[in-house]
Steps between C-alpha positions, in 0.01 A plus 500: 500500500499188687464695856171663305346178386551368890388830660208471272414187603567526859242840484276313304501182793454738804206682340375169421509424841360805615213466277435129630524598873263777454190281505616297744512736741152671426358163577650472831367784599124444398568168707590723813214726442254222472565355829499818649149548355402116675682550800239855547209292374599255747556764810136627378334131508615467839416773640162435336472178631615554862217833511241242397639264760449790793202553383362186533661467855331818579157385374537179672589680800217715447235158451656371796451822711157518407372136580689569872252830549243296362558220790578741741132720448338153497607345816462871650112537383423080602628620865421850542438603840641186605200329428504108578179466332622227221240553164540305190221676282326545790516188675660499891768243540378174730831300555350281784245240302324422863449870535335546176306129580351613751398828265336291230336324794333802640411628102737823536739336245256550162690223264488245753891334374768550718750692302668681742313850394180662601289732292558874652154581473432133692726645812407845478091373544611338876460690780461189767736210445482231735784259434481193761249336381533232237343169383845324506810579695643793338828654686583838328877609518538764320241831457675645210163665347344641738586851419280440233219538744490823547108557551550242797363624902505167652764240469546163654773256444519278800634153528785508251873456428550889402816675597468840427283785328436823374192703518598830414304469174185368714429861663126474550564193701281543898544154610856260416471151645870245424433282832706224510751533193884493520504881436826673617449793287179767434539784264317812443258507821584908555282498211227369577274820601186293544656219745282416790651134546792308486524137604851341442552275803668158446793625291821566461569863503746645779390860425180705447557907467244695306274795479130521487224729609250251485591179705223418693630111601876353475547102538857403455533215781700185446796678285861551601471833504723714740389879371193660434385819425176683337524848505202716470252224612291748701180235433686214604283308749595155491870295518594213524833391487580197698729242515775703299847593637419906596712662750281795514213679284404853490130546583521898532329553174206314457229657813229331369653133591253289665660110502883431500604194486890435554526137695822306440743708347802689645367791660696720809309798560154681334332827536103511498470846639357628206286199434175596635266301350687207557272215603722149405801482562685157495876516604575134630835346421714763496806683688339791661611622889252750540141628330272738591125519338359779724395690241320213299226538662259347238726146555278245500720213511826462558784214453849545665594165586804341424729813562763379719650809628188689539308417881300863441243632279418920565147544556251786582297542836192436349558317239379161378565214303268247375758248395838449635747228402789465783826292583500405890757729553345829319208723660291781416609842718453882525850503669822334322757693579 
């Protein structure tokens, strides 16, 4: 009876017990499945928040992609065809204020201030510019601009400090005067289809190459210059060239040349035999042994002098020369051999 009553009781605990634990562990697991559901929520948020992160790295990409092809077609279209020609709504760039002084003094700059710009249709409207004169002493340095000009046939800058410049833009240009500058560079002369003239003496350049149909006269004296060459100048008539540092020059190309002038440079032989016309020809101070003007017979006046090695200058029979300039120890003969 007493093992019954204890048995009872004993049952009557563990069912107790079960019954208490029962809830205990249903809670546990609700707490398990909750953060579960937040720990998917979470994964969902993030991946959420790192697609709208790309995204906006993408679009900012895309912004930043954009403004470069933006730049890009800009700087392209302000220098297509490698245009130098420097417009700010349509105004050509004047860096040099004496240059564009000397503009407002001759009324081609319209506003009259220098701002370092020129109205386009002001430089377009020039087809003469004459740039040595000036009421005050005005040196210009630098002809930034003048492709600007592009309407210009006759162009003289003479007496200045410039040191180099480009004409390509300038193609209707037939005369180009830059005496007396401190030029050591010339651009875009092969394109100048009109040129009849070109006057750089007293300057700096050591080299002179180019191509022109046109030439008519070439003055390059008082340069350093130890090459030249213009090819095609079948109208070429007059050079001169002196006191440079030339070795030799090629005169096979130009028939029509009438005065040469090559005193005081450097020069050790010369061939006139296709020179016909030839009627000046000054060679004095230079390093020539031998020379032979036979077939100029047009020579009208001739200057050898100074020539130390050469004692003999070829003549024809019959022919005659007006004016000869001699050493003592050079003569005039049909027979140097």
């Amino acid at each position: 009876m007493k093992d019954n009553i204890l048995e009872n009781i004993c049952t009557d605990k563990i069912s107790s017990s079960l019954v208490e634990e029962r809830p205990k562990r249903k809670k546990y697991n609700i707490r398990i499945e909750t953060t579960r559901k937040r720990d998917r929520q979470w994964k969902v948020e993030r991946k959420l928040k790192s697609n709208f992160i790309d995204g906006a790295k993408f679009s900012r990409s895309v912004l930043i992609l954009l403004s470069l092809i933006t730049l890009i077609f800009f700087i392209v279209s302000c220098t297509k065809d490698d245009e130098r020609i420097d417009l700010i709504n349509d105004f050509v760039y004047i860096p040099d204020n004496q240059f564009e002084s000397i503009l407002i003094e001759q009324n081609i700059d319209s506003d009259g201030v220098v701002n370092q710009k020129i109205s386009g249709t002001d430089a377009l409207g020039v087809t003469h510019l004459n740039l040595n004169f000036s009421n005050s002493n005005k040196y210009i340095r630098d002809l930034t601009g003048i492709e600007g000009f592009t309407n210009l046939t006759y162009l003289s800058a003479s007496g200045h400090l410039i040191e180099d410049i480009d004409l390509s833009h300038n193609t209707q240009l037939d005369t180009v005067l830059l005496q007396a500058n401190e030029l050591y560079t010339i651009l875009g002369l092969s394109k100048l289809e009109s040129l009849t003239k070109l006057d750089v003496s007293w300057n700096l350049l050591d080299s002179l190459s180019f191509k022109s149909e046109s030439i008519e006269v070439l003055l390059a004296s008082h340069n350093h210059l130890k090459f030249v060459e213009i090819e095609n100048a079948n109208k070429l008539k007059s050079i001169i060239l002196t006191s440079n540092k030339l070795t030799s020059v090629n005169l096979g190309t130009h028939p029509l040349l009438e005065t040469l002038l090559l005193s005081d440079n450097r020069i050790l032989t010369i061939d006139l035999g296709q020179n016909d016309n030839l009627s000046h020809l000054y060679i004095s101070g230079n390093s020539l042994s031998e020379l032979n003007v036979s077939s100029n017979q047009n020579l009208v006046e001739l200057r050898v002098d100074r020539n130390p090695n050469l004692t003999c200058i070829q003549i024809n029979n019959d022919q005659e020369i007006p004016t000869v300039s001699l050493s003592e120890y050079q003569e005039l003969s049909t027979n140097c051999n």
